[in-house]
Residue, then its C-alpha position, 0 to 999 in steps of 0.5 A: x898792725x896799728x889802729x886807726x884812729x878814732x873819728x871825731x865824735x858824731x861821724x859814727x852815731x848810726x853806728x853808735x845806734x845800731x849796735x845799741x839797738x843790739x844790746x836792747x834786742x839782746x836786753x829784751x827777753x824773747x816774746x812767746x809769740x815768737x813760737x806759734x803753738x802749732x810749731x812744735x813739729x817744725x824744730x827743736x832748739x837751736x844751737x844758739x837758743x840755750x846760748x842767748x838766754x842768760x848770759x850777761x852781754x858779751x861785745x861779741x853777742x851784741x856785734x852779733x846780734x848787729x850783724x843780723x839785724x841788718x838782714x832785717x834792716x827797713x829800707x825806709x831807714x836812712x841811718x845805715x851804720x856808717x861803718x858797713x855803707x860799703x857792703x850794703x849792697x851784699x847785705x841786701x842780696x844776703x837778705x833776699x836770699x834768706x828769703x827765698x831759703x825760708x820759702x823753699x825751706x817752707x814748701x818742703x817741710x810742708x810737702x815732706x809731711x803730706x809724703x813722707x821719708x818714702x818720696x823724701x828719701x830720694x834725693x833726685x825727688x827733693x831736688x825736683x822740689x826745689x827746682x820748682x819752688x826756686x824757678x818762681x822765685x822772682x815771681x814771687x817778689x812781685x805776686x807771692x800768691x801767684x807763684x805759691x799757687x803754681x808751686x802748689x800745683x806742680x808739687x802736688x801733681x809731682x807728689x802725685x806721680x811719684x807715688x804712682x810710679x812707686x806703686x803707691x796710694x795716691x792721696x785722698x783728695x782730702x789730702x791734696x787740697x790740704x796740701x795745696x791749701x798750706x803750700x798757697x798760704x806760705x805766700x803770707x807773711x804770717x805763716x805759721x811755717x815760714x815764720x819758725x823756719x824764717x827765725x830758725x835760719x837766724x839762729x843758724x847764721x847767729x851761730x855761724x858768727x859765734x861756731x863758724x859754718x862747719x860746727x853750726x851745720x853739725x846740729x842744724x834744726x828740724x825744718x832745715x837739714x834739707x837745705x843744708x847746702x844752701x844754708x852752708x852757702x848763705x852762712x859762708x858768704x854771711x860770716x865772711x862779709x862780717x869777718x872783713x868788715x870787723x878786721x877794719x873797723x874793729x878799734x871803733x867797734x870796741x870803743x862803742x862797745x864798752x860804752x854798751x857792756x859791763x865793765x868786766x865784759x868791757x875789759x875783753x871788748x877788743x873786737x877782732x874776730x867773731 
């Protein structure tokens, strides 16, 4: 299939931008503050981690690290790559559902650790969970603190009554005002929690642009194997939405990206695929 051609210069500089930004993110050794200190029971590395540490800049890590940059775009930034105008609108419902993955993900690790693999062993359990959180989720956009309230109420009074319909202690009132307190405080944005989960469901989708879906589930993190669907799904519609966009705009993405790679990495900058 030929080519198209190179616009004149100037018609891509957002995009030009862009991935030069992801080249510098990639530069830029990770902050320890990413890692709250107290996370340490939430997940193991992720299948990506060890892959993005030392590796010399690759078009396909650099396109990559593009990609889910987008999802974090600010939308007070009017310079949108150029090449990706047209899906915008999907990136946009990707990010909010990431979002929503990151609280679900959230309140079930919290909730799972107050009731263990007895209550979280019974699928039909987790997924009166998620009906839960995911019925206030609109409420969320607008009154986070509200929704987590409510969310923390009818989680706990579920937590409650399946213990007793199992014949087991209930918890200590100790206990369930801690369990409500940490499922109310996902509603902040610096949540120890939901900000290792928010970065774990990243490395996830990063991994899917480079293994694809199926071998990123494989050895999803800890903290996400219980939304293992919903992540298939993100990740599917994720890699698909990139695939598309790469098969049109690959030969202007190769010439932008040798300009940001080593001249031997550059020598197999052609962008196909990921």
């Amino acid at each position: 299939m030929l080519s198209p051609p190179l616009p004149a210069p100037g018609l891509l500089d957002h995009t030009t931008k862009w991935l030069t930004q992801a080249a510098a993110d990639l530069s830029t050794p990770p902050s320890a503050a990413l890692d709250p200190p107290d996370s340490s029971n939430v997940a193991g590395p992720a299948p990506s981690e060890a892959a993005s540490n030392s590796e010399p800049l690759s078009p396909t890590m650099v396109l990559s690290q593009g990609f889910l940059n987008l999802l974090l775009w600010d939308p007070e930034n009017e310079e949108f790559p150029e090449t990706l105008l047209m899906d915008r609108t999907r990136l946009q419902d990707l990010e909010s559902q990431l979002h929503q993955l990151t609280i679900l993900a959230s309140v079930l690790l919290v909730a799972s650790s107050f009731s263990g693999s007895v209550l979280f062993g019974s699928p039909q359990f987790v997924d009166k969970l998620k009906r839960i959180t995911k019925s206030l989720m609109e409420e969320f956009k607008t009154r986070p603190e509200e929704a987590m309230k409510t969310v923390s109420e009818q989680v706990s009074q579920e937590i409650h009554q399946s213990l007793k319909t199992m014949g087991l202690a209930a918890l200590s009132s100790e206990n369930t005002s801690s369990l409500t307190g940490q499922l109310e405080n996902i509603a902040k944005k610096e949540n120890c929690v939901r900000s290792v989960i928010d970065q774990r469901i990243h490395l996830f989708l990063k991994c899917c642009l480079v293994l694809g879906v199926q071998r990123s589930l494989l050895d999803l993190p800890g903290g996400l194997t219980l939304i293992e669907a919903e992540l298939a799904e993100l990740g599917q519609k994720f890699v698909n939405l990139t695939h598309h966009n790469q098969q049109v705009f690959g030969p202007y993405y190769t010439e932008i990206l040798k300009t940001l790679v080593s001249p031997a990495q550059a020598l197999s900058a052609k962008v196909e695929s990921l």
